[in-house]
N, C-alpha and C positions, 0 to 999 in steps of 0.2 A: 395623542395615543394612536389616534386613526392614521397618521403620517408614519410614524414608526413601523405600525403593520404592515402598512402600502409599502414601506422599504423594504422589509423582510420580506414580503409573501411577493411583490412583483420580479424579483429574479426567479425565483421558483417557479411560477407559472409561466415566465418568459420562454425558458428552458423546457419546461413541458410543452407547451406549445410548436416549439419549435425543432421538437424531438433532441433535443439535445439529451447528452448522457450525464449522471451528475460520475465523477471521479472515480473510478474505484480503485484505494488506495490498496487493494490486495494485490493488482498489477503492476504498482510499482512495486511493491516488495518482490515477487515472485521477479520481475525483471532482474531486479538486482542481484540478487541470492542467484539466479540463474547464470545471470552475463561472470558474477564477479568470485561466487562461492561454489559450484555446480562440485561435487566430487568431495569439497570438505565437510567440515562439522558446523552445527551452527552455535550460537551461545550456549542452548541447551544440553550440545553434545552430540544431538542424534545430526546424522548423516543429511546433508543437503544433496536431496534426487530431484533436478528440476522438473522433471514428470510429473511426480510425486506433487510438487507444489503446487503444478500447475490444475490439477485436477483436486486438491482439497480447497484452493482458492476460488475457482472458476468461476463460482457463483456466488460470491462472497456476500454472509448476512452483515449486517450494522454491527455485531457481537465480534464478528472477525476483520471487518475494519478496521475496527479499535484496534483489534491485536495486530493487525498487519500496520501501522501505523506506529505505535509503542513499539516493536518488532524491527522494524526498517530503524528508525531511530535508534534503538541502542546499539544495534548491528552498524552503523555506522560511525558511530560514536566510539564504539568499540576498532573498530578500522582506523580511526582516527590514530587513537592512543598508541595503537600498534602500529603507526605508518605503514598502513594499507592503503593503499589508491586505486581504484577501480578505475579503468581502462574505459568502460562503458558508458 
């Protein structure tokens, strides 16, 4: 059990340590939608204004993670079906 711990918790403290960043998956969504959708709609409808993403995302909590995660994946998924190919 102690070994397991040690696996889990020593990346994380490495990375602390070593000032590293952990991920934030709201940057890649916000790239994507930027580089690949800026001008259109998004699943939901409303309008993609990279600005606009880039300043609800910027500071992204764990809650919108999630959503920008689940979010990028269907948006892609969805590109897929549609033979959309992003460029970016």
């Amino acid at each position: 059990m102690r070994r397991l711990l040690l696996i889990i918790a020593l990346p994380a403290a490495a990375a602390a340590i070593l000032g590293c960043e952990v991920e934030n998956l709201c940057d890649d969504y916000v790239n994507y939608m930027c580089d690949c959708h800026d001008g259109d709609v998004d699943l939901n409808g409303d309008p993609v204004e990279c600005s606009e993403y880039q300043t609800v995302y910027e500071d992204a909590d764990a809650d919108q993670q999630v959503y920008c995660e689940d979010a990028m994946d269907a948006q892609i998924d969805f590109d897929a079906v549609e033979g959309y190919e992003c460029e970016a």
